[in-house]
C-alpha positions, 0 to 999 in steps of 0.5 A: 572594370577594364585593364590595360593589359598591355601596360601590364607587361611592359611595367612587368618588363620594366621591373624585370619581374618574371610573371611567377616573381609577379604573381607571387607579389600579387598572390596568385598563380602564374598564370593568373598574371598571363590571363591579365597580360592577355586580356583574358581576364580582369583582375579583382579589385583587390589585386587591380589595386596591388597590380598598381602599386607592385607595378607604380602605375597609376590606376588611370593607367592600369585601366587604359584611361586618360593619361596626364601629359603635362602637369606642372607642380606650381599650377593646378595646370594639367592636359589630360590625352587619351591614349589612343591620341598619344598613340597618334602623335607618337607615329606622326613624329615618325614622318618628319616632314608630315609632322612639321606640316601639320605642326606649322599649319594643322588646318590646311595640312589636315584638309590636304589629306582629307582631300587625298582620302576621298 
């Protein structure tokens, strides 16, 4: 089982839990949370399941797997992204001009660049 470790601290962060006050929750040591936060360590399912509902993250996030990006309540409607693609599109919105581009036309945009790479 694989962790998303990086999630974990920035909802530790969020919940302004020091690692002690988290580990604590959890029952185990400090530095148990640290190994978790670092990827050193995986969690056992127990605490993988505790971490989850301490932090209010869903397990799909805990575990780095996809993430719902739009869910709408009245339909069964739901887009499922990986993170890595999220990541993407995150910092494409950063360059506002390449954004709108690819926004507006994908195909040519896209083979523009694929074009420049080569």
């Amino acid at each position: 089982m694989k962790i998303n470790s990086q999630k974990i601290k920035e909802a530790r962060e969020q919940l302004n839990l020091s690692q002690g006050q988290l580990a604590s929750l959890l029952g185990v040591s400090k530095v148990a949370v640290c190994w978790y936060e670092n990827g050193d360590r995986t969690p056992s399912l127990e605490h993988f399941f505790k971490l989850a509902d301490i932090l209010h993250l869903s397990l799909n996030e805990l575990s780095g797997r996809e993430i719902d990006v739009v869910a709408e309540e009245d339909t069964n409607y739901q887009v499922k992204l990986p993170k890595k693609d999220l990541a993407i599109l995150s910092e494409l919105k950063k360059y506002k001009k390449l954004y709108k581009s690819l926004y507006n036309d994908p195909e040519r945009t896209i083979k523009l660049i694929d074009k420049r790479m080569k």
